[in-house]
Each structure stands twice: as structure tokens, then as C-alpha cells.
Wavefront OBJ file of the C-alpha trace (Angstrom):
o trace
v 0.000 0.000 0.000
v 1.268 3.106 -0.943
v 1.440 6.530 1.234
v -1.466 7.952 -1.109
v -3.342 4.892 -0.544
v -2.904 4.751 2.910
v -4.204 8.512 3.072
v -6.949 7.783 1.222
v -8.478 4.726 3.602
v -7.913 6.958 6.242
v -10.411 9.858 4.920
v -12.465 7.137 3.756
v -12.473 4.999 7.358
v -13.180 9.398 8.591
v -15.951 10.102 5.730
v -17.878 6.724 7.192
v -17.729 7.414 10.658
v -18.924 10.934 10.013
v -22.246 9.342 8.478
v -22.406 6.456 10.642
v -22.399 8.232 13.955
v -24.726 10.203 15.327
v -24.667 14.031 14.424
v -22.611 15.925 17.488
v -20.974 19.088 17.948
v -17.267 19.402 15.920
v -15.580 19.923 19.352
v -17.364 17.091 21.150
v -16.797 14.819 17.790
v -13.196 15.522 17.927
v -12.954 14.976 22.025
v -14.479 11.378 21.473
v -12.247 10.545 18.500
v -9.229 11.287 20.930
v -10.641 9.038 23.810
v -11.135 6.599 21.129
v -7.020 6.130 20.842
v -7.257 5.527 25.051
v -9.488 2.506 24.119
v -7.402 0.729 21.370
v -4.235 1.330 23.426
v -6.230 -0.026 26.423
v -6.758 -3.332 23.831
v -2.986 -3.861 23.016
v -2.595 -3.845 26.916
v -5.450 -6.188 27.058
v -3.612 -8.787 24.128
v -0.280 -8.219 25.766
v -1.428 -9.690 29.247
v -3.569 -12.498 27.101
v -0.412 -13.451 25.015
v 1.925 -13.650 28.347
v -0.789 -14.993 30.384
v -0.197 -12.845 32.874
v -4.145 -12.993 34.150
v -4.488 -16.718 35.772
v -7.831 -16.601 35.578
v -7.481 -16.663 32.149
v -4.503 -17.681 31.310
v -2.767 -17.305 27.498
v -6.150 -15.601 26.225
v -4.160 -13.714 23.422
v -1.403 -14.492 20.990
v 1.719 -12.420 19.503
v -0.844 -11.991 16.357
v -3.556 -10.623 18.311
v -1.442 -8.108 19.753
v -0.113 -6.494 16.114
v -4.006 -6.611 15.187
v -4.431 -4.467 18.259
v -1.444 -2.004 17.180
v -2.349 -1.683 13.344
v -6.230 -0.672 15.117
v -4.184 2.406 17.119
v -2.218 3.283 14.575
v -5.271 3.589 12.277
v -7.420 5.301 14.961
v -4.760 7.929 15.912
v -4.870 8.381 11.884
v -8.007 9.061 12.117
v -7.932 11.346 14.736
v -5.192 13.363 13.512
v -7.107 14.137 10.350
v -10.210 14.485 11.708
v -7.869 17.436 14.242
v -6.132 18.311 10.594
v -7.572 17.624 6.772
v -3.679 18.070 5.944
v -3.117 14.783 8.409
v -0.613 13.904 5.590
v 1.524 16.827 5.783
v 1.460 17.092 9.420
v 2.483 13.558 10.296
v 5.351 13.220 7.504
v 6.656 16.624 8.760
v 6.916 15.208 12.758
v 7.910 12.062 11.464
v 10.593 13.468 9.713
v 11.347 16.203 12.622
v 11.593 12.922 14.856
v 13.845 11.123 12.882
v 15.963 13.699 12.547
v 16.205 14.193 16.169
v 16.574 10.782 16.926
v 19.146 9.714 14.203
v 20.583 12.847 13.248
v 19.737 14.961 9.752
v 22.945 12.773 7.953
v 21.116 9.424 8.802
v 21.141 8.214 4.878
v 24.658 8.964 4.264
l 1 2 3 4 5 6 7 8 9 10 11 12 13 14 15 16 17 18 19 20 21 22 23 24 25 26 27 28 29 30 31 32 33 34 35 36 37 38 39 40 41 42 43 44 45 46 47 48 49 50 51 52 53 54 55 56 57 58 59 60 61 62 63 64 65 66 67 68 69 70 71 72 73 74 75 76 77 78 79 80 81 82 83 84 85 86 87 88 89 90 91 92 93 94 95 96 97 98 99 100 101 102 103 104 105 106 107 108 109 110 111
């Protein structure tokens, strides 16, 4: 999948939730998009603990699989909500990624 693709699942995956939900204020829209990443992240945790069975009442619940499922769904939701925040999500997220990359591997990291 290609960058442009990617973009373009995201506005679609924002288009359909705008129609499918019920009709809300922009700010209060935005605020439950946000607490939306809180839930997937709460999900990894939830796959983590079920693929180390760390719960023994119920034991390996989860596997390694499970838990990139639940990391592809944040990644996608915080997608989301960064576009639904910015309709130039695109722009904005290769600009910190790049500002983070920099800052973490130095500006000469592909020579």
C-alpha cells in the first residue's frame, strides 16, 4: 500500500464514521475521536497480558498476532484522529515524522 493509498483509507475509514455516527458538535466529535485512541491502546494492553498470560484466571487468552491486530487498530485510529484534528493529516504527520527522525538519528542518517 502506498502513502497515497494509505491517506486515502484513512479519509475514507473518517468520511464513514462521520455518516455512521450520530450528528454531534465538531468539538465534542473531535474529544471522542481522541478518547477513542485511550481505548485501542487499552486493547494492546489487554492482548499483551492475554499473550503472556499474565491474568491466571485466564490464562494465554491472546497471541503475539492478536497483539499487532491491536497495534495496526491504534495506529489507524490515531490516523483518524489526527485528520479528523487536521484535513492536511498527511503533511502534518510526515513533517513530525521526519522532525523525529531527525532528532533521533541525526539529519545525515542516509549517508
Amino acid at each position: 500500500m502506498s502513502d497515497d493509498d494509505l491517506w486515502e483509507s484513512i479519509g475514507q475509514l473518517q468520511d464513514w464514521l462521520a455518516r455512521a455516527q450520530p450528528a454531534r458538535p465538531p468539538q465534542e466529535t473531535l474529544l471522542l475521536r481522541m478518547l477513542k485512541l485511550s481505548e485501542e491502546v487499552g486493547e494492546v494492553a489487554e492482548a499483551v497480558i492475554g499473550a503472556t498470560g499474565q491474568n491466571p484466571r485466564k490464562g494465554t487468552s491472546h497471541t503475539w498476532d492478536d497483539v499487532r491486530s491491536e497495534l495496526c487498530d491504534v495506529i489507524i485510529t490515531a490516523a483518524v484522529a489526527l485528520r479528523t484534528l487536521s484535513p492536511d493529516a498527511r503533511e502534518v504527520f510526515a513533517a513530525h515524522l521526519t522532525r523525529v527522525t531527525d532528532r533521533s538519528l541525526g539529519p545525515d542518517r542516509l549517508a
